[in-house]
N, C-alpha and C positions, 0 to 999 in steps of 0.2 A: 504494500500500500504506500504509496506516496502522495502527499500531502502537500500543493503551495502555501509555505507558510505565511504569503502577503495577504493572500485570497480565504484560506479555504479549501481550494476546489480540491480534487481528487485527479489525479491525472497519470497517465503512462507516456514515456518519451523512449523511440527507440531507434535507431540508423545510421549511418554515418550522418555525421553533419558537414557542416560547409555551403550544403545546397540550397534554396527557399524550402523553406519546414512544411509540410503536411499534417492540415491540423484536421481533425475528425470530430463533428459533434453531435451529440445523439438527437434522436429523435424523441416526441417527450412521453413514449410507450415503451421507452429503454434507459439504458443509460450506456458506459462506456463498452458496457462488453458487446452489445451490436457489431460492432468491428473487427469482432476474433477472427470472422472468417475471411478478411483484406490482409488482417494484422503482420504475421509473418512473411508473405510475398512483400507488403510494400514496403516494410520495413528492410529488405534487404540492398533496397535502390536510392530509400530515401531515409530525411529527417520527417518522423514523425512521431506528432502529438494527440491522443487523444484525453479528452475529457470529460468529466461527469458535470453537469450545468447545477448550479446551487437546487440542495433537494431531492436529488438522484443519485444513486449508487454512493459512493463515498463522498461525495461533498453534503455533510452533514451538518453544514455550520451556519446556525439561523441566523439569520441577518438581523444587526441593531436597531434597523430602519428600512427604509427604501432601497431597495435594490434592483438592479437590471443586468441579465443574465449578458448581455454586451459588452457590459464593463468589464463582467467576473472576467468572461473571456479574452478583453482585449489585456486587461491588469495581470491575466496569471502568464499570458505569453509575453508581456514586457519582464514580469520576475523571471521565465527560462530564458532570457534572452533573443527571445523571438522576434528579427523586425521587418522581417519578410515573408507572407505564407498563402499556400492554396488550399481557402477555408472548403470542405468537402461536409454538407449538411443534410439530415435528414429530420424533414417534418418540421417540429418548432425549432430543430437544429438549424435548418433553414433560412427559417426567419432570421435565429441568432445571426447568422454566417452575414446573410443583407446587412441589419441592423450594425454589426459590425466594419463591414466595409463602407456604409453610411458616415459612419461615426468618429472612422480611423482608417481612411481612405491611404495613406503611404501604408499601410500594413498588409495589405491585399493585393494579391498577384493574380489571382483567379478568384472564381464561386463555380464549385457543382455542386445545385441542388435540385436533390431528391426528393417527390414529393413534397414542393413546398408550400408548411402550416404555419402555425405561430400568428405573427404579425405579417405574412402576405395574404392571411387569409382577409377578405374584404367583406365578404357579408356571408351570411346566416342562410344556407341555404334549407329545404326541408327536410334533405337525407340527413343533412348533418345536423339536425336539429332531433333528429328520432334518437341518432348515440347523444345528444349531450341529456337529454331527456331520462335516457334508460341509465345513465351513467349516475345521473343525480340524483334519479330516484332511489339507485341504489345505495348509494352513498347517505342518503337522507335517513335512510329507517337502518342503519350501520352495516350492512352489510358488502365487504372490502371483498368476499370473493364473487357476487354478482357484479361489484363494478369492474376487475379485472377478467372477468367472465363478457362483457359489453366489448371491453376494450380490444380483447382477442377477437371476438365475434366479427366487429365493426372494422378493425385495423390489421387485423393479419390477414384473415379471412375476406373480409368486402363485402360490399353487403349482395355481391350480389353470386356467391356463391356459400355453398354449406362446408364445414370444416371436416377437414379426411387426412387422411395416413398419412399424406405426401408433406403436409406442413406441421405432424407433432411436434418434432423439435424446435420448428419455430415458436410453436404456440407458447410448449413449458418454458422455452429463455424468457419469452415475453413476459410470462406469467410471473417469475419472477424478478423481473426489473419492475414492474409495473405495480408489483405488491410491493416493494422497497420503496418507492415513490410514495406510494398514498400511506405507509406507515410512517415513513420520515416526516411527511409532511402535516401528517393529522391535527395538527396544531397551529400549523401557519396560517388560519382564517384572516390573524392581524397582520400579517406582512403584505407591503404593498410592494408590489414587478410594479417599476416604473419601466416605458417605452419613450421610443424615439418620438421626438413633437417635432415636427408633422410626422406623421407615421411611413411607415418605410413606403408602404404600396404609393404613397403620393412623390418618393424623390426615386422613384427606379431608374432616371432618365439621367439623376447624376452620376451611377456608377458607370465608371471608364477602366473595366476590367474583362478580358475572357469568360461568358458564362456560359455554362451548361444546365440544362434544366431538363428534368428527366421525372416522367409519371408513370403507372400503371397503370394500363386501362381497365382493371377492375376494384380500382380505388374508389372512395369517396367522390360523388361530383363536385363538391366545392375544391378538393383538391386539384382537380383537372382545370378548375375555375380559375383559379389561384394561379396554376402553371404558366395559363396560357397570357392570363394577364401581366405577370414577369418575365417571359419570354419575350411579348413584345415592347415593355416598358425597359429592357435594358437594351443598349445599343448592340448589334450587333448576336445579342444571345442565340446562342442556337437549342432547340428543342427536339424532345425525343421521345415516347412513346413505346412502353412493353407492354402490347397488347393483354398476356396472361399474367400477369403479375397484380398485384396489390398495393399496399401503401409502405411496404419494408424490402425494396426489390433487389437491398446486398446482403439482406437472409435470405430472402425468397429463392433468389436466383446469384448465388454469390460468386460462384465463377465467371457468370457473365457482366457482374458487377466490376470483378477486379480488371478483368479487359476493358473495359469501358473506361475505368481511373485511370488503369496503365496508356493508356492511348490519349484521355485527355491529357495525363500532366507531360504525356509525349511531344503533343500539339504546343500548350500554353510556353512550354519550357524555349 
């Protein structure tokens, strides 16, 4: 376990260095171990960082006050000495990765993001209004294994398929990151996530970095929503589409994950 002791956060660092750093950050149905199955390949090429966002997996440490998962990020790679990187996100990692290159623009050499949630999500659609629904009822009358029960359902699965053999393993990692999440955090009702003002979906036009934007097409539709509208809100992004996959496409499909990183950071480099 290691520890930023400026931050907090939780973090793994592994590869030769020298190169711009590789930083990994979860999606917020996980936490840093999502990335086991990139881990060893990319660390053989490159410098890289993953991290657990304040709340999740080992970043345990409740915040005094206000805090925003952008800062954590940008403050715990200025403590490793990180002043160069290609942020790689998934879901509200996503967002993170944006809001971070929003906020700390000489820090960012690229963005590939994965399914992206958080703060690119822009509105409330009805699918995605049936998991926040099922999620909060269950969470309302205390029950932590129907809400991670929604969360598999909804997120690894999609809604528009039924759960089978082929994604067990995904389902149990998920299941527990996602029950480490709402245990840790069972207490934080009073902590305010402050975001980005104006919010990230309204400045995509100022990042001036290589992006990648990548969905499953049997994700959530506001995900798709999201994608398509950050695809075209950054200059130049390019977008992409796995028709059989879901909302976690470097578990789903993790070999064709790793080609995809190895080929972009082939490209950006």
């Amino acid at each position: 376990m290691t520890i930023c002791a400026d931050t907090g956060i939780g973090y793994d660092r592994s590869g030769p260095y020298g190169g711009t750093t590789v930083v990994l950050v979860h999606a917020g149905v996980a936490d840093r171990r999502m990335w086991e199955p990139q881990w060893t390949a990319l660390t053989r090429r490159h410098d890289v960082v993953r991290l657990d966002l304040r709340g999740f997996g080992e970043s345990v440490c409740r915040p005094e006050g206000p805090f925003a998962h952008h800062e954590d990020v940008a403050q715990t790679l200025s403590s490793l000495g990180v002043d160069r990187a290609h942020l790689v996100g998934c879901s509200l990692g996503a967002g993170v990765a944006v809001d971070v290159a929003l906020a700390r623009p000489q820090l960012v050499a690229s963005l590939l993001l994965a399914a992206p949630g958080g703060s690119l999500i822009a509105a409330m659609t009805p699918e995605l209004r049936r998991f926040v629904d099922a999620e909060n009822e269950a969470m309302g009358r205390g029950d932590v294994d129907a809400a991670v029960a929604a969360n598999l359902d909804w997120w690894v699965d999609g809604p528009h398929r039924a759960a089978d053999e082929q994604r067990s393993e995904v389902r149990a990692l998920v299941a527990v990151m996602q029950r480490r999440a709402f245990e840790l955090t069972a207490d934080w009702d009073a902590v305010e996530e402050v975001e980005l003002a104006p919010p990230a979906v309204d400045r995509l036009g100022e990042l001036d970095v290589p992006a990648l934007v990548l969905t499953g097409g049997l994700d959530l539709d506001a995900i798709g929503i999201a994608a398509d509208a950050v695809a075209a809100g950054i200059p130049g992004a390019r977008r992409e589409v796995w028709q059989d996959t879901a909302h976690l496409p470097s578990l789903e499909s993790p070999e064709d994950f790793r080609a995809l990183l190895d080929g972009w950071l082939a490209d950006v480099r």
